[in-house]
C-alpha positions, 0 to 999 in steps of 0.5 A, a space after each residue: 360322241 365323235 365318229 371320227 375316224 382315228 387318227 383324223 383329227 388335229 387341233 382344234 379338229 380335222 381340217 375341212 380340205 375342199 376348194 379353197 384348201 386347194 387354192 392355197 396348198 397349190 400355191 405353197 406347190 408352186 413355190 416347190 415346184 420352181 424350187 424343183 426346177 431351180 435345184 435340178 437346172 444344173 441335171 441338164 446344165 452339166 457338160 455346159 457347166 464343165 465347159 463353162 468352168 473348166 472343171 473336172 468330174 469331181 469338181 462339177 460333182 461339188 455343185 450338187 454335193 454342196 447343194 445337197 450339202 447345205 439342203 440336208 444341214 438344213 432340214 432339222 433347222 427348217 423344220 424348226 422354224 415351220 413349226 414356230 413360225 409358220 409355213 408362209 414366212 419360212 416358204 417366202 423366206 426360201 423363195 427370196 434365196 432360191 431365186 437369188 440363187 438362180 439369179 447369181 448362178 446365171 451371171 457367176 463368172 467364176 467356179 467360185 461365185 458359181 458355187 456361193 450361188 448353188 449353196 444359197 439355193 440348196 438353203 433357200 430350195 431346203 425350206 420349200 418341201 418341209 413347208 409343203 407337207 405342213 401345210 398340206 396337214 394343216 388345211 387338209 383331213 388326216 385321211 388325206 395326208 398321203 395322197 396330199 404328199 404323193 401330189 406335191 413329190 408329182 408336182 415336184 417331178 413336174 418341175 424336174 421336167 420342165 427343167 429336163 424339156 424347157 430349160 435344156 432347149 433355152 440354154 442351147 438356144 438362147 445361153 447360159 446367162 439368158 436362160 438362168 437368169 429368165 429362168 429366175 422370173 417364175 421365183 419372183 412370179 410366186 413369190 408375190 403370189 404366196 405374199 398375197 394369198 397363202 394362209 397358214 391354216 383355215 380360219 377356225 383351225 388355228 393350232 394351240 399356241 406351243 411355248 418356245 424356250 429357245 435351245 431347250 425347245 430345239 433340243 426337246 423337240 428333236 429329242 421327242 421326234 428322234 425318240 420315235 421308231 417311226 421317225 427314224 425308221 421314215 428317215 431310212 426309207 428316204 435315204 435308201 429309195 430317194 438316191 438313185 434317181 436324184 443322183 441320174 437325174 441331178 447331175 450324172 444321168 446325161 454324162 452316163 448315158 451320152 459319155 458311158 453308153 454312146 447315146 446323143 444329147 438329144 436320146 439321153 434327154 429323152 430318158 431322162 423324161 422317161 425317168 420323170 414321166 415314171 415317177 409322176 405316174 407311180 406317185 399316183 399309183 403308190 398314193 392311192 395304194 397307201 392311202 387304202 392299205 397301209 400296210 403296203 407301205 414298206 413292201 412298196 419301199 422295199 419292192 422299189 428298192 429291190 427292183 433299182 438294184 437289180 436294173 443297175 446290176 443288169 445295166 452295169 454288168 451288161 456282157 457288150 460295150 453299151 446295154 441295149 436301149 431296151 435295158 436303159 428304158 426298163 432302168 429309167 421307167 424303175 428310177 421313176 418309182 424312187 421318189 414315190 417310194 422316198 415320200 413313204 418315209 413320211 408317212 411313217 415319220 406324220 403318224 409317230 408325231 402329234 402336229 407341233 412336231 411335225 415340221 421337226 419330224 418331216 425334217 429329220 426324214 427328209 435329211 435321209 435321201 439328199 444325205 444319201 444322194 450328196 454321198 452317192 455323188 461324191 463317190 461317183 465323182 471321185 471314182 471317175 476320175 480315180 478309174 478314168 470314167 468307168 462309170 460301172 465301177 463309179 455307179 457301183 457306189 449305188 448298191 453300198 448305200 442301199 445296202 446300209 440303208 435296207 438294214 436300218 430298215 430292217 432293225 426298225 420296222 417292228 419297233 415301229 410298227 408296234 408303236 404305231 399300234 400303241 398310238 391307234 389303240 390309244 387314238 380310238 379310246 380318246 376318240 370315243 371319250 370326247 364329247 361332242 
């Protein structure tokens, strides 16, 4: 009889890991990572785009709102296609459009064409993170999966500090145009790399075929997903963690902190790093806690949570006309902690769906936190032009959506986790009955 452990085995058995499973995981990383990269040039890009364009808050607002916008629309879709196509024609797919996207937002000579630009890399960025996890899942033992989705978030913040360090100096060195369309090179350099070398899944490992019935499968499958407490309970988790940093870090944390609370480019940019560092450092953290206590899942999310909107209270409400750098480090080390905690959304959604359904279900999660974060940017945007850039009232948009989003999480954690419960209790009998 197997001794598998429960829960470790997909079709036809639990992939092997290994070197050569990370060869090919890291490849599909890569593509993440310049898609991480591409999405958060503008975090750095702001007062330029501003300048650039000659638009005001609410309209460079809507480069990220329509980014973010086309991102979340295509989440559902995306995780469709990975779970009928496979992971290296939607990653190839989505690397052509982020990078067409970078391309054309380098030499856009208009508000218009720019924007065109950023929807098409919001559509080709929205295919890279989906194809990750699956992929991560299908070259990697069960046991793994939250260590392997902790490290791809890692790897994407690492992109976001290229973007915060490297990008930022070429555009004040070299310009605009040099340094997107420069930028744009890393695209095409992993595109040909995933096209030589990507797998979907080890030889041996292949999954059973899944009969596709064109709009009746996309319904079923979104219906089963949905129907799972824990899809829907990962969904709120993503939505209520992920937000408040990618929206300081995407677009209104230099402006805040250069035009709010007096620091130059240079200090703000620092921050921002911090901010980056935080969050690659908890990755890790929150990756091995989950993977020995899986119980500490939703303490972990809520604690993160808790301890955002009490930094955002303190800085806001600060009795002086700026908050004291200590206050803004201790803000920027906890809004680190947001994209480890949004990657906990997962692994509520990976274990309520069996493995044909799991680019489907990430997908549904993963609409959570750039919903929340498109939202988040809209209000911000609106409200400083509303309140002549009191960035206190316009962040205070914050709390509202951690509000709503505790509360979901609060109606679904014990739907969830009973059914969790069910689906263990059953995956130890089959485990026992299969045969050798």
């Amino acid at each position: 009889m197997s001794s598998a452990a429960p829960g470790r085995h997909t079709l036809p058995g639990d992939p092997p890991g290994g070197r050569r499973a990370m060869a090919v995981w890291g490849i599909g990383v890569a593509v993440y990572f310049v898609a991480v990269i591409f999405r958060t040039s503008l975090g750095v890009a702001g007062l330029d785009a501003a300048d650039r364009f000659h638009v005001n808050a609410s309209a460079l607002s809507t480069f990220s709102i329509l980014q973010l916008l086309v991102y979340a629309g295509m989440q559902i879709p995306v995780g469709l296609l990975v779970d009928r196509l496979g992971t290296k024609k939607v990653l190839g797919i989505g690397a052509v459009l982020f990078t067409a996207g970078q391309l054309g937002f380098a030499f856009s000579p208009t508000y218009g064409t720019a924007l065109a630009s950023r929807a098409l890399l919001g559509c080709g960025d929205a295919m890279t993170f989906i194809s990750v996890l699956r992929l991560g899942t299908r070259w990697f033992p069960a046991r793994r999966g939250p260590m392997v989705a902790q490290l791809a978030g890692l790897v994407g913040m690492a992109g976001n500090l290229v973007s915060t360090l490297v990008l930022a100096r070429l555009l004040h060195g070299i310009g605009w145009t040099a340094a997107f369309a420069g930028s744009a090179l890393a695209g095409a350099v992993v595109l040909v790399l995933l096209v030589l070398f990507l797998k979907d899944h080890p030889d041996g490992y292949e999954p059973e075929p899944v009969s596709h019935q064109g709009a009746a499968y996309v319904r079923r499958q979104i219906a089963a997903s949905w129907r799972e407490p824990g899809t829907r309970l990962g969904l709120w988790v993503h939505f209520t963690t992920q937000f408040p940093a990618m929206v300081f870090l995407l677009l209104w944390g230099l402006p805040f902190l250069v035009e709010a609370q007096g620091l130059s480019r240079g200090t703000a940019g620092g921050l921002l790093t911090l901010v980056v560092l935080s969050n690659m450092t908890v990755g890790l953290v929150y990756g091995q806690i989950i993977a020995r206590h899986h119980g500490a899942r939703l303490p972990l999310a809520l604690g993160t949570v808790g301890a955002t909107a009490v930094l955002w209270a303190a800085t806001l409400a600060y009795p002086a006309e700026h908050a004291p750098m200590w206050l803004l480090v201790v803000l920027c080390t906890v809004l680190g902690a947001c994209g480890p905690a949004s990657m906990i959304g997962f692994d509520f959604a990976r274990p309520a769906n069996p493995p044909e359904r799991q680019g489907t279900a990430s997908g549904i999660t993963n609409m959570g936190g750039f919903v929340a974060s498109m939202t988040t940017l809209f209000a911000i945007g609106v409200l400083l032009d509303a309140t002549g850039d009191d960035y206190g009232v316009a962040f205070s948009s914050v709390f509202v959506l951690q509000a709503v989003g505790v509360t979901q999480i609060l109606r679904l954690r014990k739907r969830a986790a009973l059914r969790e419960r069910e689906r263990s209790v059953a995956s130890r009998v089959e485990t026992v009955h299969v045969p050798v």
